[in-house]
N, C-alpha and C positions, 0 to 999 in steps of 0.2 A: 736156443738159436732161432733166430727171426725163418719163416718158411721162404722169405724172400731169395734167401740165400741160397745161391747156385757156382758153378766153376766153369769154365770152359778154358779152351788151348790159349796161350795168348797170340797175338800178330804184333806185325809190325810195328801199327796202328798204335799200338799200346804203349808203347816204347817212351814215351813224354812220363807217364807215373811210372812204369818199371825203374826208369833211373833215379825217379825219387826214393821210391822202394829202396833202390840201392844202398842209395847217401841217408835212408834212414837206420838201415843193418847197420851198414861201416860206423854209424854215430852209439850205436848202443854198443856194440865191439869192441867201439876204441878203450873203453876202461879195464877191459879185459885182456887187452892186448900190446903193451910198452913197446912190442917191433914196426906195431904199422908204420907208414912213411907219415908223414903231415900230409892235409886236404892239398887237394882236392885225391883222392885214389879209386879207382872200381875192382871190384873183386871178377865182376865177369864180364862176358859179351853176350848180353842177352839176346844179342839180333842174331848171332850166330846160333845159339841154343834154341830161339824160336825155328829155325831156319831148317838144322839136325832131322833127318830121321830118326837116328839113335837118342835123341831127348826132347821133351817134354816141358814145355812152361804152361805153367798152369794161373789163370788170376781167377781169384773170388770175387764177387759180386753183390752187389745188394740192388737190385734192380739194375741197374746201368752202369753204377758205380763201381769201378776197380775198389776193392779191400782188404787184398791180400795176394800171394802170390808164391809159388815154388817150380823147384824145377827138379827133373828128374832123367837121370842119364846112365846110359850103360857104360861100364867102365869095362875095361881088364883088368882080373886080379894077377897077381901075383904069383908066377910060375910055380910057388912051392904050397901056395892054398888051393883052396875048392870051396866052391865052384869054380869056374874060369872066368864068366862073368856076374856082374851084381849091377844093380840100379843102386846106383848115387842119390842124394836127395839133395839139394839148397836151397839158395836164393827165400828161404823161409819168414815171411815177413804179413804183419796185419796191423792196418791200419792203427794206431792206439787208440781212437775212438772205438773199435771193434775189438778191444784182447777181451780175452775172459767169455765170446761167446760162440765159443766151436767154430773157429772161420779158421784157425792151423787145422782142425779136425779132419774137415771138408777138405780143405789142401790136399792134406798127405791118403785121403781117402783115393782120391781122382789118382795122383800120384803112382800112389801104390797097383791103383787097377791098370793105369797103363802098363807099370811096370809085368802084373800076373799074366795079361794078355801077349805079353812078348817070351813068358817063360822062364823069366826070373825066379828064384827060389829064394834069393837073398838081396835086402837092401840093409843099406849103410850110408851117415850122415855123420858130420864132424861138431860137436857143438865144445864151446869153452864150460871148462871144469868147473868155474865159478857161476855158469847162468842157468842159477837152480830154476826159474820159473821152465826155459826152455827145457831141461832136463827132464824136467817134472810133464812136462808134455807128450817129447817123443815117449816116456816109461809106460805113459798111460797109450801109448798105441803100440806097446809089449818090446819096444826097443830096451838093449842092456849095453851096459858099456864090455867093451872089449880090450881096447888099448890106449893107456895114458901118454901120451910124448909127453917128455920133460923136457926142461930149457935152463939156460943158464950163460951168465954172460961171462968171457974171461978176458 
């Protein structure tokens, strides 16, 4: 990993590459996924999640340059699990000129320590069953799968 590389919160500002960011996830997704709608679609409101106390955008950098980017939020669980709360993770994305050298690492690092510093004990993120590369990423920063949803059309 190049030493140039750094993270910080994203703003506003940012917003012109975060929705590229976006429409580059939804492009790698789509093969994984037969429900999406047809383009143009967004998964999120990043200007809102910038905006949140309760979350967290974070983008990578290579000097000046956006190269990545995730977000991270507190959710409610579910009245019959525990904790009560957990950090969420998304919006997971690095440039393709950039895969392969630690700039998801750096993400979910920043990520995570906002998460520690509010007291979280647990994070959780959703990936497709089929995208072993992703898979093979979160496993190396000690994530395990929990629950498969199945689907089916009738």
């Amino acid at each position: 990993m190049s030493s140039s590389l750094t993270t910080r919160p994203a703003t506003r500002a940012d917003l012109p590459v975060l929705l590229e960011f976006e429409q580059g996830i939804v492009a790698w997704e789509r093969p994984f996924n037969p429900t999406l709608k047809p383009d143009p679609i967004s998964y999120y409101d990043i200007g809102e999640l910038i905006d949140l106390d309760t979350a967290e955008v974070v983008v990578a950098l290579d000097g000046e340059r956006i190269i990545g980017s995730g977000y991270v939020k507190i959710r409610q669980a579910s009245d019959y699990v525990q904790p009560s709360e957990y950090a969420f993770l998304g919006f997971m994305f690095v440039d393709p000129g950039y895969r392969g050298q630690g700039v998801n690492r750096l993400v979910m690092d920043a990520l995570l320590d906002w998460a520690k510093k509010r007291g979280l004990s647990e994070v959780r993120l959703q990936v497709y069953s089929e995208n072993a590369s992703a898979i093979r990423a979160y496993e190396k920063k000690g994530f395990s799968p929990l629950l498969l949803e199945m689907r089916r059309t009738i």
